[in-house]
C-alpha positions in Angstrom: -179.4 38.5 -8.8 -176.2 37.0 -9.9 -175.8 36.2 -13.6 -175.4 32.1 -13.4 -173.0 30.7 -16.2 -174.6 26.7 -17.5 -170.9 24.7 -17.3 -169.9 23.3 -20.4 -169.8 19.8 -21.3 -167.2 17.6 -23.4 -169.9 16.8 -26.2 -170.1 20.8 -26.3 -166.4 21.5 -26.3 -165.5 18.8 -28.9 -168.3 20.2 -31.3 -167.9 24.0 -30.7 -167.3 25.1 -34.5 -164.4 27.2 -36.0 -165.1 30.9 -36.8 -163.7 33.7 -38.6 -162.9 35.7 -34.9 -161.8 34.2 -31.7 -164.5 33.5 -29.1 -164.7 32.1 -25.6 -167.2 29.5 -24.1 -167.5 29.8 -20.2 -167.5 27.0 -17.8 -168.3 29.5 -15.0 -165.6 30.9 -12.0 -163.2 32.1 -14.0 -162.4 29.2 -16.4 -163.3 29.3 -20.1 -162.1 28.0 -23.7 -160.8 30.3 -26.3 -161.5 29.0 -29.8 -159.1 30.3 -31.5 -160.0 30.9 -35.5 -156.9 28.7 -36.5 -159.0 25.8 -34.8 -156.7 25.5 -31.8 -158.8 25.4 -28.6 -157.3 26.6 -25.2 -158.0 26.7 -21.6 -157.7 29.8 -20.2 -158.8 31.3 -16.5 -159.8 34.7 -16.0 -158.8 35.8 -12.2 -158.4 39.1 -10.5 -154.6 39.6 -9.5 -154.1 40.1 -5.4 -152.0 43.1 -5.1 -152.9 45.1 -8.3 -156.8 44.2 -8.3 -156.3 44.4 -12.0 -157.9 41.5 -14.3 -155.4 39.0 -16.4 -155.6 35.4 -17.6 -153.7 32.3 -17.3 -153.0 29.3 -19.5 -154.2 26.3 -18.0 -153.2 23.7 -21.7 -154.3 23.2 -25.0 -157.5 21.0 -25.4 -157.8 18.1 -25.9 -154.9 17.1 -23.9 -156.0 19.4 -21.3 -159.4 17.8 -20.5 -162.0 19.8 -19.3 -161.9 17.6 -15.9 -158.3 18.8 -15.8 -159.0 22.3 -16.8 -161.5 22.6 -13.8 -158.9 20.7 -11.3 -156.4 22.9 -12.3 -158.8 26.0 -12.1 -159.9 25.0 -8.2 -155.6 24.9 -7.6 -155.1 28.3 -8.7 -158.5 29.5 -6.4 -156.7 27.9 -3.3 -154.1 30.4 -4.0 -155.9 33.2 -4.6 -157.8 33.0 -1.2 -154.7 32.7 0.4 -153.5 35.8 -1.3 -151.1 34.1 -4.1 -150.8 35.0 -7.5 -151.3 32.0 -9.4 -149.1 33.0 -12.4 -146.2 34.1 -9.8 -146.7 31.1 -8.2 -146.3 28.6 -11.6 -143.6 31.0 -12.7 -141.4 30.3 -9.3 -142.1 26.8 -9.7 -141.0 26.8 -13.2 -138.0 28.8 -12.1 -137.4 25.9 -9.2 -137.4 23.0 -11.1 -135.2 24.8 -13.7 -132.6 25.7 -10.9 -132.9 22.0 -9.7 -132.1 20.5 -13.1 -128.8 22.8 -13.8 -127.9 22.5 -9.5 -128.3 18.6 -9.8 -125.3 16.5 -9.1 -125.0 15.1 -12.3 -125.1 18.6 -14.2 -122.5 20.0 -11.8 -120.6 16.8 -12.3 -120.8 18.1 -16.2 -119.5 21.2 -15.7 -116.5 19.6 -13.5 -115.7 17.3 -16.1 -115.7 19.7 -19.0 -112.5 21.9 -16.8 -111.2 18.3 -15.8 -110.4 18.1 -19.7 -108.2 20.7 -19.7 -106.2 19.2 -17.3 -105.9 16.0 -16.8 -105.0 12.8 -19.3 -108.3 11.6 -21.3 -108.2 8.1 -19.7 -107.7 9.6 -16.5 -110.9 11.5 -16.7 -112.5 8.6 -18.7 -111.7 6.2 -15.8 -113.3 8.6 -12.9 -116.0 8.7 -14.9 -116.6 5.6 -15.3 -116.5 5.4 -11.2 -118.7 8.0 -10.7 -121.7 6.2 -12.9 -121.2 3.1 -11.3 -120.9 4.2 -7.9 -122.2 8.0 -7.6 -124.8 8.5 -10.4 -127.6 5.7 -9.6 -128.1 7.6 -6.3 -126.5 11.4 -6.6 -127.3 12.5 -10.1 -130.3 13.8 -10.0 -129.8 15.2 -6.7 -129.5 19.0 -6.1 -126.1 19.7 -4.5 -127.2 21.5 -1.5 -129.6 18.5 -0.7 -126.3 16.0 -0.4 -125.1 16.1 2.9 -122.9 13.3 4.3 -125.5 10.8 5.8 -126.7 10.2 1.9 -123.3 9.9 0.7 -122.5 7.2 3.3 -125.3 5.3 3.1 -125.1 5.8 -1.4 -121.3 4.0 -0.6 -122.1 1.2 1.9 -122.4 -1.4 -0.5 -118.8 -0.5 -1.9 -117.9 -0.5 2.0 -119.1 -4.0 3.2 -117.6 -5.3 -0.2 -114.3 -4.5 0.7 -113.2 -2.4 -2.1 -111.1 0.3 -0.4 -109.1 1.9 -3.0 -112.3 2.3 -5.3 -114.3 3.8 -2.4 -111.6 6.2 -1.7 -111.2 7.7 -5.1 -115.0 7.8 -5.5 -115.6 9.7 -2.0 -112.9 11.9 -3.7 -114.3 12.8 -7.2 -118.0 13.4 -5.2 -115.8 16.0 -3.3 -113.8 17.3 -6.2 -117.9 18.4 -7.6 -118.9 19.7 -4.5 -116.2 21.8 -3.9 -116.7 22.6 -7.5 -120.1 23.8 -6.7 -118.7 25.7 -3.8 -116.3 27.8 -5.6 -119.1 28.3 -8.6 -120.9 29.9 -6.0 -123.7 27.1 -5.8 -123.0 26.1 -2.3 -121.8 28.2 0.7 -119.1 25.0 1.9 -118.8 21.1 1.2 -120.5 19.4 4.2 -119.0 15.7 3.2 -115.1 17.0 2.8 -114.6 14.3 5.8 -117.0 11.8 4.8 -114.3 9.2 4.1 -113.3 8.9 8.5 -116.1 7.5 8.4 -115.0 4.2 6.2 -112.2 2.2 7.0 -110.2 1.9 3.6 -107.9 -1.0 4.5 -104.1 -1.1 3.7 -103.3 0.5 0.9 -101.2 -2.2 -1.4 -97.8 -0.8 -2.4 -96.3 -1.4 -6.2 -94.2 -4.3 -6.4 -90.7 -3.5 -6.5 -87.0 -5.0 -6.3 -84.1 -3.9 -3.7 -81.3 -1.2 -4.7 -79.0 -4.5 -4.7 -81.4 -6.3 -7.5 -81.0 -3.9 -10.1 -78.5 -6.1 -11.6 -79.9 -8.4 -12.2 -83.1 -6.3 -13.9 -80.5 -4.6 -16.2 -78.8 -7.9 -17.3 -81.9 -9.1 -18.2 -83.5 -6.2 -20.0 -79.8 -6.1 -22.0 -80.4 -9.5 -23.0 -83.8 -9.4 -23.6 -85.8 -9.2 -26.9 -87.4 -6.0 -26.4 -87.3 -3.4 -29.1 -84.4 -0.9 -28.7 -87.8 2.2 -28.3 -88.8 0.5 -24.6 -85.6 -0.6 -23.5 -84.7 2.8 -23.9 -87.8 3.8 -22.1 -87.5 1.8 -19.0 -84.5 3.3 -18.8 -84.8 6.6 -18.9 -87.7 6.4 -16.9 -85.3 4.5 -14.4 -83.0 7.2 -14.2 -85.5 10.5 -14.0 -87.6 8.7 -11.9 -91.0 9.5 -13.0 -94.1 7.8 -13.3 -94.8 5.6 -16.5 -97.2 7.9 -17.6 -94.8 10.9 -17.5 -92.0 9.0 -19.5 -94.3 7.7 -21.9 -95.5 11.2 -22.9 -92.6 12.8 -22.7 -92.3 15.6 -25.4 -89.5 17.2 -27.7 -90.5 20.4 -26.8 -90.5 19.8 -22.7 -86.5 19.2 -23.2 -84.2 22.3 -22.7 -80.9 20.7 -23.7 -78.6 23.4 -22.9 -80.0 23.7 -19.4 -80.5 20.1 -19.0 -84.0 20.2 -18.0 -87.3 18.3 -19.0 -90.3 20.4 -18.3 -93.6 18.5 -17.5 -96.3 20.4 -17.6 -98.9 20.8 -14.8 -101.8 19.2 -16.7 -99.5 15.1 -17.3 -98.2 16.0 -13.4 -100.6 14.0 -10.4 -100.4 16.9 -8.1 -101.1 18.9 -11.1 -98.4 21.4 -10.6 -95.2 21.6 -13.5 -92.0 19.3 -12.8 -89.0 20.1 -13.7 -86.8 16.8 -13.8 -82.5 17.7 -14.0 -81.0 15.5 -16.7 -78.1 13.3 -16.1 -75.4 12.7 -17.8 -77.1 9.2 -18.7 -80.4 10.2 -18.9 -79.4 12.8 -22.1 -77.7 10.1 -23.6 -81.1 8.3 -24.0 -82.5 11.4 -26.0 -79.4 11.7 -27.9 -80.2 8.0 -29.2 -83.8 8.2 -29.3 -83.7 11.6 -31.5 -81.4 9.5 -34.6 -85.5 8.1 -34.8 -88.4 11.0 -33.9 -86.2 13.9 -35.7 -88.4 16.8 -35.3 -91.8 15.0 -34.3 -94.1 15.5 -31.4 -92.7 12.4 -28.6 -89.8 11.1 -28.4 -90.8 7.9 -27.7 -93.4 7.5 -30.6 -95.5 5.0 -30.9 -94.4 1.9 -33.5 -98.2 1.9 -35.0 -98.7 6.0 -35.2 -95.8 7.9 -34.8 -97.7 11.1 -33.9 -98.4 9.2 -30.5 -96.6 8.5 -27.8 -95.7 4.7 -26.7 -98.4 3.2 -24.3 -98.1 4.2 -20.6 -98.6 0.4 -19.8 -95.3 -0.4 -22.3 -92.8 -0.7 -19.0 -95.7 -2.4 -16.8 -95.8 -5.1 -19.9 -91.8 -5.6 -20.9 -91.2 -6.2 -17.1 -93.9 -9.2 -17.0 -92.2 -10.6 -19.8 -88.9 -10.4 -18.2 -90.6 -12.5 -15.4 -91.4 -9.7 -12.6 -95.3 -10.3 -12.9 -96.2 -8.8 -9.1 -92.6 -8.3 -8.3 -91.7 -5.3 -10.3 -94.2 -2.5 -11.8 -93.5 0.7 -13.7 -93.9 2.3 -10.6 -91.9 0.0 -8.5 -89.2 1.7 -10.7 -89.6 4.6 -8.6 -89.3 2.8 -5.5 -86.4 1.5 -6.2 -84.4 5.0 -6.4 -86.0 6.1 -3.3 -84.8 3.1 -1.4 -81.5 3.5 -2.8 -80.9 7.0 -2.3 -82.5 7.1 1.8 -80.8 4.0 2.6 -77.6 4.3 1.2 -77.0 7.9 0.5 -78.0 9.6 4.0 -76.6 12.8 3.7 -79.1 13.6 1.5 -82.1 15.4 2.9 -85.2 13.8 2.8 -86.7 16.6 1.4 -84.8 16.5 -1.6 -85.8 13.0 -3.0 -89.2 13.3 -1.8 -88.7 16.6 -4.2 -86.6 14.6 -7.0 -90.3 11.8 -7.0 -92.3 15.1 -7.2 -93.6 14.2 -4.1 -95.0 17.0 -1.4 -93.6 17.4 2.0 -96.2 15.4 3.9 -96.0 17.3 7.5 -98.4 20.2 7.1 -96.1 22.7 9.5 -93.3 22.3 7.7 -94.8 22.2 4.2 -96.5 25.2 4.9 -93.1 27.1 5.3 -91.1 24.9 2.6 -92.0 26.3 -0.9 -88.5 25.1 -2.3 -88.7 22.7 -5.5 -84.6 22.1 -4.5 -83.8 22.2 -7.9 -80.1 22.9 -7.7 -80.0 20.5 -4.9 -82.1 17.7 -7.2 -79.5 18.0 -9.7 -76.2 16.3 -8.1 -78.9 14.0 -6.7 -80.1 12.5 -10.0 -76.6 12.5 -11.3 -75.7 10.2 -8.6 -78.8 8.1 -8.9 -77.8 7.5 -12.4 -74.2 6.6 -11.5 -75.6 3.8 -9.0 -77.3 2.8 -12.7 -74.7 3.2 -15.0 -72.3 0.9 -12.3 -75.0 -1.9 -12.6 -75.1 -1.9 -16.2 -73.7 -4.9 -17.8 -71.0 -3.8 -19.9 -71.0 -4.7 -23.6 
């Protein structure tokens, strides 16, 4: 006849006694509790392993949080798997090893990892901005999310409400940071492809709104003004060098001593300040290195050469130009990068024997037609160079003289 074990009871477990060696009080099937001589009491079940036939024990908590209800609940688990031929310590350890792999494969962790090589290449506020997107917009509904579970039926439905409010231009840069992680995952070798790479056909983004900007014929005017204006000689000469390289605000803003090859008359930005993020080499007029010439009398040998009037071991404020043309009165008729769009008018309407190509190349802008892009790997640099010379001609001709 089998030996019958009397199951314990909580007035017995909460009374059992320290002694000088370890002993064990069985509840019967397997499950006992191991009073340890330190006065620590565990849970512990005794069960005989499927493949090996061999005898071991596994943990089931520390009493008393581990109740002795709880220790028997969790006991009667691990016999389910053992009748079906599972190893209950294989078993925990996989599901250890699961949620583990869901935690660092989650959407937000990911998004970590993505961010931390985004800040080797991209301007902080850029990065702190599509941040900022993606935990308003992404995070409440993706982050906890393992990557392989979001497919693009959850990432359309996630963005609705930015859909049926009308905000285009966010929607499109967030559906474009979610795929920037993804594809991230992809290439760390977390996810075989990106299933929601054309989520964004599915949304219908609206126009995009072009920068305000002036006619060819206008600039004039602009120049008269900014030559009788009270601006500070440091953005005056900004505007205007960013004028005649044609650059965004942020690029002539940052611009550093040490991107400026004089002899070749070249500036040099590097991939990481560049939108596509690829290196721009902008040819210097005639014009645009008499800027330098006037603006190194003031930064000598430090870092910008526009510097900052607060801290001159910064560069001037990107938003400098967007501010200096309000105040000259071109509040949503002219931008910093209106600026831009005022050369490329100029030099496709007015200039026509210059390939289009070439000023698309001289706005580091790609060749939009994927054929020909695809066999065009020119940068037309010698071609770029007459171009921006005669760009800042058309300038220099509608500066007021003194």
């Amino acid at each position: 006849m089998p030996r019958t074990t009397k199951p314990l009871n909580a007035t017995e477990i909460s009374k059992a006694k320290t002694k000088d060696k370890d002993y064990k009080l069985a509840d019967g099937q397997g499950l006992y509790l191991l009073v340890k001589s330190t006065g620590i009491k565990l849970w512990r079940f005794n069960y005989v392993k499927p493949v090996t036939n061999k005898r071991t024990d596994i943990s089931l908590g520390i009493y008393p949080e581990v109740t002795l209800a709880d220790a028997r609940r969790r006991k009667e688990e691990y016999r389910t798997l053992l009748a079906q031929g599972i190893d209950p310590q294989i078993h925990r350890n996989q599901q250890k090893a699961d949620i583990t792999a869901q935690i660092e494969n989650s959407f937000l962790s990911v998004a970590n990892k993505w961010k931390e090589k985004k800040t080797k290449e991209i301007e902080p506020l850029t990065l702190q901005k599509n941040w900022r997107r993606l935990e308003i917009y992404a995070f409440p509904f993706l982050a906890n999310m393992p990557v392989a579970d979001i497919l693009p039926n959850l990432v359309i439905k996630s963005l609705e409400p930015l859909n049926q409010q009308n905000k285009g231009d966010t929607l499109k840069r967030v559906i474009r940071l979610i795929n920037e992680i993804l594809t991230y995952a992809v290439n760390s070798g977390l996810l075989p492809f990106n299933p929601c790479l054309n989520v964004n056909e599915v949304f219908n983004f609206g126009q995009s709104e072009s920068h305000p900007t002036i006619r060819p014929e206008e600039l004039p005017t602009l120049l008269f003004k900014i030559h009788n204006s009270k601006l500070t000689l440091f953005t005056r000469c900004l505007i205007k060098f960013q004028l005649l390289t044609m650059v965004r605000p942020s690029e002539a803003s940052n611009v550093e001593c040490s991107e400026i090859d004089l002899n070749q008359k070249l500036w040099t930005i590097p991939a990481k300040r560049m939108k596509k993020r690829n290196e721009h080499i902008v040819p210097l007029s005639t014009q645009a290195l008499e800027i330098l010439n006037v603006m190194q009398q003031f930064n000598g040998n430090k870092q910008y050469v526009f510097q900052s009037a607060r801290n001159p071991h910064k560069p001037m404020n990107s938003q400098t130009v967007n501010k200096a043309l309000i105040d000259l009165g071109y509040k949503n008729k002219l931008d910093g990068h209106g600026l831009r769009a005022i050369a490329s008018t100029y030099l496709n309407e007015y200039e026509p024997f210059i390939s289009p190509d070439v000023i698309e190349a001289c706005l580091s802008h790609g060749i939009k037609d994927r054929v020909r892009r695809a066999y065009n790997r020119s940068n037309y640099l010698e071609q770029r160079k007459s171009v921006m010379q005669l760009w800042s001609e058309y300038i220099e001709k509608s500066t007021p003289k003194i």
